[in-house]
C-alpha positions as CSV (number, residue, x, y, z in Angstrom):
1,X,-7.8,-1.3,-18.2
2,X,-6.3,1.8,-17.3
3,X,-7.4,1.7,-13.7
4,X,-5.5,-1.6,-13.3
5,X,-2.4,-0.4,-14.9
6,X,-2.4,2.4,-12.2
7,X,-3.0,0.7,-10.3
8,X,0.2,-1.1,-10.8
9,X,2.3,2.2,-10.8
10,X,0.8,2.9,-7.4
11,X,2.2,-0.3,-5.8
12,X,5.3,0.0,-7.2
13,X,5.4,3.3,-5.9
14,X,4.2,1.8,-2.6
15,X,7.2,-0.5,-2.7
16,X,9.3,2.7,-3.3
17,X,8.3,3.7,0.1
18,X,8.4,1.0,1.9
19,X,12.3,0.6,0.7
20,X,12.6,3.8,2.3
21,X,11.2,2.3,5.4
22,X,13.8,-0.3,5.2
23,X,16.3,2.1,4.9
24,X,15.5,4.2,7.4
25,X,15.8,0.5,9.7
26,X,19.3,-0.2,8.2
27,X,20.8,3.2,8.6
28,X,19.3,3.2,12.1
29,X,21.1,0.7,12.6
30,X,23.9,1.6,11.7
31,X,23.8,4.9,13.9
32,X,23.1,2.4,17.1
33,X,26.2,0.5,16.2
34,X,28.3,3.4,16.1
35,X,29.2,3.2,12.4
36,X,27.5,6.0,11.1
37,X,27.1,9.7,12.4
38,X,23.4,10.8,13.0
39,X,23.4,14.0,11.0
40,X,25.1,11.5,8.2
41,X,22.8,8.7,9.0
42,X,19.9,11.6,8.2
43,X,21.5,12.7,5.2
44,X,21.7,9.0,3.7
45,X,18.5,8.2,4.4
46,X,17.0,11.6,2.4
47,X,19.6,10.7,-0.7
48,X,18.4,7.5,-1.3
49,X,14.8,8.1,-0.5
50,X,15.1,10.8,-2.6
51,X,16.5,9.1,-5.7
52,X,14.1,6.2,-5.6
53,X,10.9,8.6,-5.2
54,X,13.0,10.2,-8.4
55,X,13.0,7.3,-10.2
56,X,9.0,5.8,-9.3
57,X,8.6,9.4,-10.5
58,X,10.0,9.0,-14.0
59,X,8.7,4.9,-14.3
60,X,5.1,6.7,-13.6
61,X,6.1,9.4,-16.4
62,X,7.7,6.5,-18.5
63,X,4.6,4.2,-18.5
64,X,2.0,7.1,-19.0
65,X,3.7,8.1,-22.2
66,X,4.4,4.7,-23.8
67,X,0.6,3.5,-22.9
68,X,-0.5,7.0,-25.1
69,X,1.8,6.0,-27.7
70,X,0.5,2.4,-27.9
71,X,-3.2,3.7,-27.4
72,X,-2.8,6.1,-30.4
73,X,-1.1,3.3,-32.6
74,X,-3.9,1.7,-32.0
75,X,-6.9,4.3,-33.4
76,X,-8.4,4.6,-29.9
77,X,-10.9,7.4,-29.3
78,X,-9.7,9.4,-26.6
79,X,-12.1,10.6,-23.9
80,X,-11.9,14.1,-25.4
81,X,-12.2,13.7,-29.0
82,X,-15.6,11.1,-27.8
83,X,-16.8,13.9,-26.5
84,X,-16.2,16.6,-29.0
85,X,-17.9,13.9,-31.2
86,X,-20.7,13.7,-29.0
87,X,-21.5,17.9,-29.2
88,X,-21.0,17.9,-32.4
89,X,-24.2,15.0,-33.3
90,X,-26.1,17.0,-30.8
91,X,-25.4,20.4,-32.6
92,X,-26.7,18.3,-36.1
93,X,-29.8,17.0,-34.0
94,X,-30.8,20.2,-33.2
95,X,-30.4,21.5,-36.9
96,X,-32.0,18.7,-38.1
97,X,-35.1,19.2,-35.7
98,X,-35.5,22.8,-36.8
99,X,-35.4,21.7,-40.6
100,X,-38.3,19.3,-40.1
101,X,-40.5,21.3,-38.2
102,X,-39.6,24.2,-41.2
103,X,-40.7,21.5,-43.4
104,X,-44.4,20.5,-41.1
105,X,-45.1,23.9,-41.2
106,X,-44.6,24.8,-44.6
107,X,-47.0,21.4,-45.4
């Protein structure tokens, strides 16, 4: 589930960057009518790529943190606390194991 939800946030992401690709074609053109200055035309161009890598930025940020919060309403195991879990019954095995051969041995 989670790797199709990324993968989600990566195309929008991609679609981020391909709107900079057609802003880089507008403002070009712009520059080839004479309405817009090169070193201007440049200077648009990183503004409003910047802003919307900005906000794919904070949408990826957004989405990661309301995913935990539904996860967690939810009472799902997180890959850590499965594995804390996990040393933990090994760490009993092993007692237990010791116990029982105390216990053939003493027989």
């Amino acid at each position: 589930m989670f790797e199709e939800i990324k993968k989600g946030l990566m195309t929008g992401i991609g679609a981020v960057l391909l709107t900079k690709e057609k802003i880089e074609e507008s403002v070009d053109k712009l520059v080839k009518e004479s309405k817009l200055k090169e070193e201007d035309a440049r200077r648009l161009i990183d503004e409003l790529a910047g802003s919307g890598q900005r906000q794919a930025s904070k949408m990826e940020k957004d989405m990661g943190d309301v995913f935990k919060k539904a996860l967690s309403g939810m009472n799902v195991a997180r890959k850590d606390e499965l594995a804390d879990l996990k040393r933990q019954i090994e760490a009993i095995e092993m007692r237990l194991l010791v116990l029982e051969s105390r216990d053939q041995k003493a027989d």
